[in-house]
N, C-alpha and C positions, 0 to 999 in steps of 0.2 A: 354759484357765485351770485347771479343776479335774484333779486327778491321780488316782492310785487311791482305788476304794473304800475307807473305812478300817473301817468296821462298819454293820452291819445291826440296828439297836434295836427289842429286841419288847419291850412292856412285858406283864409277867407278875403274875398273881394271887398266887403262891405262889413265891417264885425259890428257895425248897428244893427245891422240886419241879422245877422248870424245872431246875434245876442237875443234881441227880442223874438226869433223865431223859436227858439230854443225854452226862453221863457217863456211865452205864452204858448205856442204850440204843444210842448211837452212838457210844460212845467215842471224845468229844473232850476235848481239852486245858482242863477249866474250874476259871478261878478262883477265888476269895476273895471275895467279897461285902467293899463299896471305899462307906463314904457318901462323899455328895458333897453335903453341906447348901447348898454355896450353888445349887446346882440342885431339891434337893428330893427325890432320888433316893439310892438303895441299886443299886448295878451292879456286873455279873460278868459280865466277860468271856470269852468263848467263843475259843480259838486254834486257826484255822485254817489250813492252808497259803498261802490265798491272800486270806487277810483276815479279820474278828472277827465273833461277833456278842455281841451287847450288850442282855442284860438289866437291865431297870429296874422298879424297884420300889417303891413310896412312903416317900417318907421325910420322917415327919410329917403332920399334917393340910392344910397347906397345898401339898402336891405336887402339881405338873401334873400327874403320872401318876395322880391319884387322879382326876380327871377323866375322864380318858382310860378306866380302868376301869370307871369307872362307864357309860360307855356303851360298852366292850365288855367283858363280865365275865371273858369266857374270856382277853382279853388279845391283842396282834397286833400286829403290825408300828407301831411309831412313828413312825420316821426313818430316812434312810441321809445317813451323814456320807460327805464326800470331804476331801480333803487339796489342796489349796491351799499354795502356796509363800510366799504374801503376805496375809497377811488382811485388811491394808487395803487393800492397792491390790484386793484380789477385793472387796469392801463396795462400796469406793467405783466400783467398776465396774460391778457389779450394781444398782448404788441412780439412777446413770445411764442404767440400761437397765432400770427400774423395779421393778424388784424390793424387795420389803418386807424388810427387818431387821428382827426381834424384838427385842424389851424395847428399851433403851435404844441399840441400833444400836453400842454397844461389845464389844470381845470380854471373856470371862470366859473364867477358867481350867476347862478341861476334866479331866475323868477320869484323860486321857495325862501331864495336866501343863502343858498346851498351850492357847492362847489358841482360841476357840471362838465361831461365830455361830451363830444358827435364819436360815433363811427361810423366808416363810409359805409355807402350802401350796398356798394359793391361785395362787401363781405359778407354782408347778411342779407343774402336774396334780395335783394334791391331795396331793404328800408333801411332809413337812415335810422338808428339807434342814439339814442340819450343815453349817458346814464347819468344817474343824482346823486351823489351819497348823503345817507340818512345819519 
């Protein structure tokens, strides 16, 4: 069901920081800093050859990631999305074989442009799962 990794989401303290570290330190490909109010985040994407990674960064007070920093300050790993072909029929599959959907169990539009789920973490060994449909 799930396809390729699509990105690897750290949530960072600082994504100026994070960004220019990234670029100059290991000169990769990084973007533009992209809100995404109906998520709650500020995100820049990292282009890799063989996949993204995906900084997040609060946007606003009520941001999940504000949470998340609060109990890691230095910032780390959030999620890894996969790509999915079908985003319902992978819901509705996953929700039959017990898996939790987040918020309201519909997709919302993602970062890519793209329709988007959470699954808790509790289902999958403690990470929080994305998925995108391509």
């Amino acid at each position: 069901m799930i396809g390729r990794l699509n990105h690897v989401a750290i949530a960072v303290p600082d994504l100026e920081a994070a960004s220019a570290q990234y670029r100059t330190m290991l000169g990769a490909d990084v973007g533009a800093p992209q809100d995404e109010p109906d998520h709650g985040v500020t995100v820049v994407f990292v282009t890799l050859p063989n996949t993204k990674i995906e900084f997040l960064y609060p946007l606003g007070d009520a941001s999940p990631i504000q949470g998340f920093l609060d109990k890691n300050p230095a910032g780390g790993i959030h999620h890894m999305c996969y790509e999915v072909e079908n985003i319902i029929a992978a819901r509705d599959h996953l929700v039959t074989e017990g898996a939790r959907v987040l918020g309201s169990g519909e997709p919302k539009i993602g970062a890519h442009g793209k329709p988007v789920l959470f699954l808790h973490p509790k289902d999958f060994q403690g990470c929080l799962i994305e998925l995108e449909e391509v």
